[in-house]
NUNUPA-216641 format. One record per residue: residue number from 0; residue in one letter; x, y, z of N, C-alpha, C in turn. Coordinates in steps of 0.02 Angstrom, whole numbers. Example, Ala and Ser with C-alpha at 12.3 -4.5 7.8 and 13.67 -1.06 7.14 Angstrom:
BEGIN
[0 "A" [660 -284 390] [615 -225 390] [660 -165 390]]
[1 "S" [642 -112 354] [684 -53 357] [645 2 394]]
***
This chain:
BEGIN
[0 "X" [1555 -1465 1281] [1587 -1403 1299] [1543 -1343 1285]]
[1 "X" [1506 -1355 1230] [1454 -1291 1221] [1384 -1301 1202]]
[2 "X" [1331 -1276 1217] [1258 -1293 1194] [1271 -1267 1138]]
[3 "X" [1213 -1313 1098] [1215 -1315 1024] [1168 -1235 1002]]
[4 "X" [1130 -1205 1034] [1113 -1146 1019] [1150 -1071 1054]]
[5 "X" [1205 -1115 1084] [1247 -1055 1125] [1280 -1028 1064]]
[6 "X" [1345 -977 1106] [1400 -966 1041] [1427 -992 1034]]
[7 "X" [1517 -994 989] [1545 -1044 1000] [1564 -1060 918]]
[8 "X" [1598 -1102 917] [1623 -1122 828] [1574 -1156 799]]
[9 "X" [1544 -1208 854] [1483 -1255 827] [1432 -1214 809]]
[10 "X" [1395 -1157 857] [1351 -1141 840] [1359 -1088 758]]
[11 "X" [1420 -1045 754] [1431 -1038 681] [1435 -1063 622]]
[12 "X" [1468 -1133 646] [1462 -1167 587] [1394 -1179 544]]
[13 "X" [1351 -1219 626] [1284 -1217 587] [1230 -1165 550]]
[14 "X" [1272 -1106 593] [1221 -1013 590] [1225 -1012 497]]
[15 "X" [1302 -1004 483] [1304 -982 425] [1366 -1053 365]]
[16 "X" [1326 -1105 393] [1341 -1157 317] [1406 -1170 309]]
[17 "X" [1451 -1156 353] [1513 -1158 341] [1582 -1189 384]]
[18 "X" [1622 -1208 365] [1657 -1232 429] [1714 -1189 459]]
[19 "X" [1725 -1180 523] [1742 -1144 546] [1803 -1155 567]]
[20 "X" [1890 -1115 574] [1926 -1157 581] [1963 -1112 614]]
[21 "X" [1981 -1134 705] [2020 -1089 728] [2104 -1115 750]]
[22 "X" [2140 -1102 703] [2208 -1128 714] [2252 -1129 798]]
[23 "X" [2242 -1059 829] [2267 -1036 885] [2203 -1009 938]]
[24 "X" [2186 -1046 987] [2127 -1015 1035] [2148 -957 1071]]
[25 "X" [2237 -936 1065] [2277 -888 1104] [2270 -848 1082]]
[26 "X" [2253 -839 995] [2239 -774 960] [2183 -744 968]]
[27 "X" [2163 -663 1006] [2090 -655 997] [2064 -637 915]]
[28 "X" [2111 -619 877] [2102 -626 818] [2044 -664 770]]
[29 "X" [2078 -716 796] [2026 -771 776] [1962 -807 804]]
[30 "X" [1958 -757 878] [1899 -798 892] [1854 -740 929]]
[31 "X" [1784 -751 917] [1729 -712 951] [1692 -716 989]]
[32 "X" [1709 -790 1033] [1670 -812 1096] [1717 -835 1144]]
[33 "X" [1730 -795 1188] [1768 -767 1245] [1769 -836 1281]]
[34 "X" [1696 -830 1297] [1680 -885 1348] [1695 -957 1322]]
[35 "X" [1684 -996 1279] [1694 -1055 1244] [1778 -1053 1249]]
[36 "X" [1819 -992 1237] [1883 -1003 1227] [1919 -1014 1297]]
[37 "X" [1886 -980 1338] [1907 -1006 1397] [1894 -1077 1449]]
[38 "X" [1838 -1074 1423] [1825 -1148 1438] [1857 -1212 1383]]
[39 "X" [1883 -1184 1339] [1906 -1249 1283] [2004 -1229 1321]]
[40 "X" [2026 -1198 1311] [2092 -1164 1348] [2088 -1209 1406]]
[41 "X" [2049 -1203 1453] [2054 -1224 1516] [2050 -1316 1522]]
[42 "X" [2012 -1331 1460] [2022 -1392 1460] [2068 -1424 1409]]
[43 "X" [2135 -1389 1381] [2195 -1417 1374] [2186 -1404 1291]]
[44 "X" [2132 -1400 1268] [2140 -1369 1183] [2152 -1338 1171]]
[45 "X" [2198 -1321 1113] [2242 -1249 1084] [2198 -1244 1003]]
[46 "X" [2172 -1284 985] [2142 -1239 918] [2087 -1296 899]]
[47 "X" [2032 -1280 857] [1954 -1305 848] [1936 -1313 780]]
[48 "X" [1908 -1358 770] [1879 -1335 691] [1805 -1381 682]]
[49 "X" [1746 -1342 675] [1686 -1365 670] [1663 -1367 603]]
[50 "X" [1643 -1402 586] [1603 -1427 503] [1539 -1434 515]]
[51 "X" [1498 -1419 485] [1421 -1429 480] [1398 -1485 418]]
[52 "X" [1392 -1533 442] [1371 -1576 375] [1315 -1547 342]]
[53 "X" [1295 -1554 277] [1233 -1521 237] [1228 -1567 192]]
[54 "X" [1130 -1567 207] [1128 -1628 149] [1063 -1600 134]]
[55 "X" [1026 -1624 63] [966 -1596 61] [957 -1539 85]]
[56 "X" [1000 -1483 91] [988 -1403 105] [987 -1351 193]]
[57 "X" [1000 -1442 218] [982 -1451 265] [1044 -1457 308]]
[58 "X" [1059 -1405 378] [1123 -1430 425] [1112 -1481 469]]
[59 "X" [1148 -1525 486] [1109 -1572 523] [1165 -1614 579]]
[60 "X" [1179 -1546 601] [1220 -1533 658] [1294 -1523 672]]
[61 "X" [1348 -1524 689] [1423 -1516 688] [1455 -1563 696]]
[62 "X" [1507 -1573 640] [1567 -1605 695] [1613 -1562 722]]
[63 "X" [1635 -1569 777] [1694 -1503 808] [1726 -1541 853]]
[64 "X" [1787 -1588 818] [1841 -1593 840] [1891 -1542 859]]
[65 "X" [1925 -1550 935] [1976 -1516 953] [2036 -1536 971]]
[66 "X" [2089 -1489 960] [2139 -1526 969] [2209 -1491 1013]]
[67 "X" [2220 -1542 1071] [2255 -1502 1140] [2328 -1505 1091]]
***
């Protein structure tokens, strides 16, 4: 759904170490990539949550389960 250096929850998670967790994709509240939300919306998901595993100091890529 999104390139890994695009925007997006994945790419935050990995930006800044943290996991990212958007309860409602309906809220703009909670989210800052327009485009990802409409394309995750359009394909039947209502809220996201990306984790960045870290090991050795190191991110070493996302998980970002969604869920319609």
């Amino acid at each position: 759904m999104q390139e890994p250096t695009r925007d997006g929850p994945r790419h935050d998670a990995m930006l800044f170490h943290s996991e990212v967790v958007v309860d409602d994709l309906d809220d703009p509240v909670q989210t800052a990539w327009p485009e990802h939300v409409q394309r995750a919306l359009a394909a039947g998901f209502a809220s996201v949550v990306a984790v960045p595993p870290i090991s050795r100091g190191r991110v070493w890529g996302s998980l970002d389960p969604a869920r319609s």
